[in-house]
MOPAC internal coordinates of N, CA, C and O (Angstrom, degrees):
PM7 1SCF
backbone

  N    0.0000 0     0.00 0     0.00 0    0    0    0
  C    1.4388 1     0.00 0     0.00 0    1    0    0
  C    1.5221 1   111.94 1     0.00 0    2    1    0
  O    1.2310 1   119.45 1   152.24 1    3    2    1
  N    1.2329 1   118.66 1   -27.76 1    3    2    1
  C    1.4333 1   129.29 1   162.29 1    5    3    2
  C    1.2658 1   141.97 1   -79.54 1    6    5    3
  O    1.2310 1   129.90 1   167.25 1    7    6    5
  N    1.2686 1    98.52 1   -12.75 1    7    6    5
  C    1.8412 1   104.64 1  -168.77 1    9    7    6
  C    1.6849 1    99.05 1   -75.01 1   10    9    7
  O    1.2310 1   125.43 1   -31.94 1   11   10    9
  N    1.5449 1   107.18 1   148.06 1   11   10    9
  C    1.5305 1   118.45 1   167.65 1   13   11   10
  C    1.2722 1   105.46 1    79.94 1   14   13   11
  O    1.2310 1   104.98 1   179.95 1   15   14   13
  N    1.3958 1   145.39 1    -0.05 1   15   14   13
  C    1.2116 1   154.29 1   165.50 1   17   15   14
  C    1.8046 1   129.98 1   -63.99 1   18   17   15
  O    1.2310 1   127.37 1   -58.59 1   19   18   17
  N    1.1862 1   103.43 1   121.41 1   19   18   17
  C    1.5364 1   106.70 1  -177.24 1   21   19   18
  C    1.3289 1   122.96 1  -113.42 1   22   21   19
  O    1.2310 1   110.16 1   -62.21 1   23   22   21
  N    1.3531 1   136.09 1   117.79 1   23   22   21
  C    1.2731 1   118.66 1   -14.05 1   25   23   22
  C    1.3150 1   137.12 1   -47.10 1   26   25   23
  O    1.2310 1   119.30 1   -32.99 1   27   26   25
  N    1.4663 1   118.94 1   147.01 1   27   26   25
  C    1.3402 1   115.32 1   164.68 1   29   27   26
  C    1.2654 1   126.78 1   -39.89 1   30   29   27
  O    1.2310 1   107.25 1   -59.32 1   31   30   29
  N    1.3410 1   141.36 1   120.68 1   31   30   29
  C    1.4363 1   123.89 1   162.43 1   33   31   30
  C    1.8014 1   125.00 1   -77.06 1   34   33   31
  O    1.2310 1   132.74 1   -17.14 1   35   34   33
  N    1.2965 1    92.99 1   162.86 1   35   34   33
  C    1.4057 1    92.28 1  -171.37 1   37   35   34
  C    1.7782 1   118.38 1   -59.80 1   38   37   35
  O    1.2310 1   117.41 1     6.65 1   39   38   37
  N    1.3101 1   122.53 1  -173.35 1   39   38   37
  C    1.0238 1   119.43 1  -175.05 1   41   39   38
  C    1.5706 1   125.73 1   -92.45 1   42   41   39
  O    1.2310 1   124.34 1  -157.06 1   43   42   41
  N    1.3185 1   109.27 1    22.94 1   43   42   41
  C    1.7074 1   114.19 1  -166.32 1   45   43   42
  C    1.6019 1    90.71 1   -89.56 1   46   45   43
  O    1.2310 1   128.62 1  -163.30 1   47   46   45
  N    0.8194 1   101.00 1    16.70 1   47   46   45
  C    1.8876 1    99.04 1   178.09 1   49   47   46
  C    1.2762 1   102.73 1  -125.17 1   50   49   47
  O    1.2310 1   105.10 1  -117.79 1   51   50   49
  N    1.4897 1   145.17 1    62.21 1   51   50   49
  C    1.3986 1   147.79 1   180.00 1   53   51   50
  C    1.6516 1   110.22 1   -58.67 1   54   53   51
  O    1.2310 1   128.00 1   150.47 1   55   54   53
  N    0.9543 1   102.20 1   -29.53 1   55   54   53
  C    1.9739 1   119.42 1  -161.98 1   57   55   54
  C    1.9224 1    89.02 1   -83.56 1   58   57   55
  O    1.2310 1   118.35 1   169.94 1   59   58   57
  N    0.9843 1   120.76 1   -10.06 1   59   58   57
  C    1.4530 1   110.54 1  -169.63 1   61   59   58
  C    1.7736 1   109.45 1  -109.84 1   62   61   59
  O    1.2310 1   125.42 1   -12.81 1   63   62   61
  N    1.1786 1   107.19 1   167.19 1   63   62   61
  C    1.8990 1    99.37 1  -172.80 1   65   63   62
  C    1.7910 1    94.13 1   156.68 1   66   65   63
  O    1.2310 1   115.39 1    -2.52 1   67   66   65
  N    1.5305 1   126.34 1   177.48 1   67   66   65
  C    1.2859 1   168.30 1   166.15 1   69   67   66
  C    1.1870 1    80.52 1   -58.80 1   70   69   67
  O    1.2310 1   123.77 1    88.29 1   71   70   69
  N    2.0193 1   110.38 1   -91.71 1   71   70   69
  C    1.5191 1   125.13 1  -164.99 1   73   71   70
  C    1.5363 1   111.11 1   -54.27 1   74   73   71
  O    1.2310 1   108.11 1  -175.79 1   75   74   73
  N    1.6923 1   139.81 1     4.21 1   75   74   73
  C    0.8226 1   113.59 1  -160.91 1   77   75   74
  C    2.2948 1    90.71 1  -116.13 1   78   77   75
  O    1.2310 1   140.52 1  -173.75 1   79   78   77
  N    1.0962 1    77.80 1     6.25 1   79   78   77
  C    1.9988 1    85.90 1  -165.72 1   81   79   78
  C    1.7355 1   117.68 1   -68.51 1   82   81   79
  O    1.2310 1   124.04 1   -74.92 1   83   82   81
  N    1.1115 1   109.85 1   105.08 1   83   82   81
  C    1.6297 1    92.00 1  -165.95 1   85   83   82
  C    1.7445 1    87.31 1  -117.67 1   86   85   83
  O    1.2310 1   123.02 1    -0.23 1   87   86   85
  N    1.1137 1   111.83 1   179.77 1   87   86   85
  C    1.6413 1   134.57 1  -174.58 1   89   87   86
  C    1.4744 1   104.70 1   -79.30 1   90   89   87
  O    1.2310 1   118.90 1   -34.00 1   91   90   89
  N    1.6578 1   119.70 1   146.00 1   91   90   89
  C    1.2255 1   117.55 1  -175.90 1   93   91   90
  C    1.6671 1   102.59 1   -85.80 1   94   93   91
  O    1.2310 1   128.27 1   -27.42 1   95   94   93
  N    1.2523 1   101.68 1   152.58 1   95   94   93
  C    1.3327 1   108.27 1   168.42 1   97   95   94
  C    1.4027 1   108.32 1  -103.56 1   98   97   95
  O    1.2310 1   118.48 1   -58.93 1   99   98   97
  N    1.1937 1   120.50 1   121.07 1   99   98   97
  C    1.2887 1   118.01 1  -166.47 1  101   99   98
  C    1.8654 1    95.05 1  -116.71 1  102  101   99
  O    1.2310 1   120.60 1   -30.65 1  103  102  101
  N    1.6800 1   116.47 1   149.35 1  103  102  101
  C    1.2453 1   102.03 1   172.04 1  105  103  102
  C    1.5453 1   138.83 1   -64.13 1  106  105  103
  O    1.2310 1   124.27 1   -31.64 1  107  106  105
  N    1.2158 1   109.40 1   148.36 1  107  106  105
  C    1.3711 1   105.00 1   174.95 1  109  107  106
  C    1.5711 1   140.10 1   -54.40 1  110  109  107
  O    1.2310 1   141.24 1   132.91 1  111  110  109
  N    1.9647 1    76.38 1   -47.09 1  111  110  109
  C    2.2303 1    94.27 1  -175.54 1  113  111  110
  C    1.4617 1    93.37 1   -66.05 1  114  113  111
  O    1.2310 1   125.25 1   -16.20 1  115  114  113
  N    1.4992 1   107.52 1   163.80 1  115  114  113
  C    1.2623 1   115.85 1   170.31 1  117  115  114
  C    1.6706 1   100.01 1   -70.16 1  118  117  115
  O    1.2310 1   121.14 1   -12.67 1  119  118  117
  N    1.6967 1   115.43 1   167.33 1  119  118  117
  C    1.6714 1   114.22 1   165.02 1  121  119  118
  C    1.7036 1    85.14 1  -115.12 1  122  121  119
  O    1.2310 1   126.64 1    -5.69 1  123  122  121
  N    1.3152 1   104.83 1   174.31 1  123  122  121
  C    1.4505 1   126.65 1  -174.09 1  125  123  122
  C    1.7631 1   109.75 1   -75.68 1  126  125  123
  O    1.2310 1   122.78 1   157.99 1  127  126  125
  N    1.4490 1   112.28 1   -22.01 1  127  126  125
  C    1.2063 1   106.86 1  -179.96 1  129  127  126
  C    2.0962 1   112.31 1   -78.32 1  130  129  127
  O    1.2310 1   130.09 1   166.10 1  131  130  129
  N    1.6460 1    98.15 1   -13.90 1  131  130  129
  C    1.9406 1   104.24 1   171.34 1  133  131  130
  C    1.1443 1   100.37 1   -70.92 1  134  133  131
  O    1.2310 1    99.47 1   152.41 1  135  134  133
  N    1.4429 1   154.62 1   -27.59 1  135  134  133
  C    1.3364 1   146.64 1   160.58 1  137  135  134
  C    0.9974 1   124.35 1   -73.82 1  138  137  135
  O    1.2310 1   110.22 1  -163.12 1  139  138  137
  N    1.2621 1   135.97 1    16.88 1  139  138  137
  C    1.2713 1   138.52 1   171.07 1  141  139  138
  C    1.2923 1   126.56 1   -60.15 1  142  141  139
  O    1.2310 1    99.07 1   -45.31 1  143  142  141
  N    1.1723 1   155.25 1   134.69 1  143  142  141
  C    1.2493 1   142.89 1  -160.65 1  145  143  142
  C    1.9589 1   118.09 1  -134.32 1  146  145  143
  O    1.2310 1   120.16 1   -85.45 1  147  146  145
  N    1.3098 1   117.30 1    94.55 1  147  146  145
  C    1.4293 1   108.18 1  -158.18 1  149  147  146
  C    1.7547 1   109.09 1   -74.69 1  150  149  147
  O    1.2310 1   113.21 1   -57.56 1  151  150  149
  N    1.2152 1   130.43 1   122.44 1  151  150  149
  C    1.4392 1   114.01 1   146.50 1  153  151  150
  C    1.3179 1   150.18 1   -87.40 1  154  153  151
  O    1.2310 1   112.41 1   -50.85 1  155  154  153
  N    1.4365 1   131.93 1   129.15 1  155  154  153
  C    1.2690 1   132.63 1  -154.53 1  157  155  154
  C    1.5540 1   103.71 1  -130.93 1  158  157  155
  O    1.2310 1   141.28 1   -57.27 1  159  158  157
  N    2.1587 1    76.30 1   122.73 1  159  158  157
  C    1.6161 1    85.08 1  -179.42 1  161  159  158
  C    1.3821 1    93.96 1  -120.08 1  162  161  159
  O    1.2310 1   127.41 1   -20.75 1  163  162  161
  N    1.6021 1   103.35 1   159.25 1  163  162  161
  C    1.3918 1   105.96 1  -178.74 1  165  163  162
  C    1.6869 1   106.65 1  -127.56 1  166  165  163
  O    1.2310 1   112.33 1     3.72 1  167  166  165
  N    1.6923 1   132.08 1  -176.28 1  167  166  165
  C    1.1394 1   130.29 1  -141.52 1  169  167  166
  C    1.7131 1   106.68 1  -176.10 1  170  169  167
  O    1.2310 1   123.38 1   -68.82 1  171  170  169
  N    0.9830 1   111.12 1   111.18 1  171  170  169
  C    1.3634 1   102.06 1  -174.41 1  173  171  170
  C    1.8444 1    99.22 1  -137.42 1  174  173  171
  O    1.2310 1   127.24 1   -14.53 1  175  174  173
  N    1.3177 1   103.68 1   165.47 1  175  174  173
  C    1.7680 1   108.21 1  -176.85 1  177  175  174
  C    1.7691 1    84.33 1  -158.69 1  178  177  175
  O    1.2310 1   143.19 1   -40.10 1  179  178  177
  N    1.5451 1    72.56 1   139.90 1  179  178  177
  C    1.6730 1    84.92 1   173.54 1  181  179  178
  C    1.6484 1   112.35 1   -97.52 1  182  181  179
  O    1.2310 1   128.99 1   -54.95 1  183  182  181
  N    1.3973 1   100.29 1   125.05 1  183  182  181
  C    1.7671 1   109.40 1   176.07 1  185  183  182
  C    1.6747 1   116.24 1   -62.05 1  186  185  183
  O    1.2310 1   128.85 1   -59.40 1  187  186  185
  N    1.3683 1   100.55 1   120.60 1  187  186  185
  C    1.7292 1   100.25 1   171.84 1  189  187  186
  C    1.2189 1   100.33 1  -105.18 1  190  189  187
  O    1.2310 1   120.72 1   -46.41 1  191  190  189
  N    1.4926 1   116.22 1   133.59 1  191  190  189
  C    1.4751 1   111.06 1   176.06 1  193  191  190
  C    1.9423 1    86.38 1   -83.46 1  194  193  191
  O    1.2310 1   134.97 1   -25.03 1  195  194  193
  N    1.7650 1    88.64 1   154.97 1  195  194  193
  C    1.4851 1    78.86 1   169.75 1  197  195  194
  C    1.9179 1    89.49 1  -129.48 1  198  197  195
  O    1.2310 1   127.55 1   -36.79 1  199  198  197
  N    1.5934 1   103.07 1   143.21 1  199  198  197
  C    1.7370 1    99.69 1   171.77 1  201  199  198
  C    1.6603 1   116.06 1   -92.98 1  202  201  199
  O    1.2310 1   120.10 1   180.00 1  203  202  201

C-alpha cells in the first residue's frame, strides 16, 4: 500500500517496499459471480412537443 509514494512513509511498515511487490495470485476455479449473466432491456417514448 506504500510502495512508490511521496513522501516517504515512515518505517512501521517493514513488510512494504519496490523489492517487496510480487504478482497476485488470483484463483484458478471459476467463483459463481464469473457466470453471471446481465440482462438489458431498453425503453424508448417518442417526444411530442405540444404548443
Amino acid at each position: 500500500m506504500t510502495s512508490g509514494v511521496t513522501p516517504t512513509p515512515c518505517d512501521l511498515l517493514p513488510d512494504q517496499g519496490p523489492e517487496k511487490i510480487t504478482a497476485c495470485d488470483f484463483p484458478e476455479e471459476s467463483l459463481p459471480i464469473d457466470k453471471l449473466e446481465l440482462k438489458k432491456c431498453a425503453y424508448s417514448m417518442k417526444y411530442v412537443e405540444m404548443y
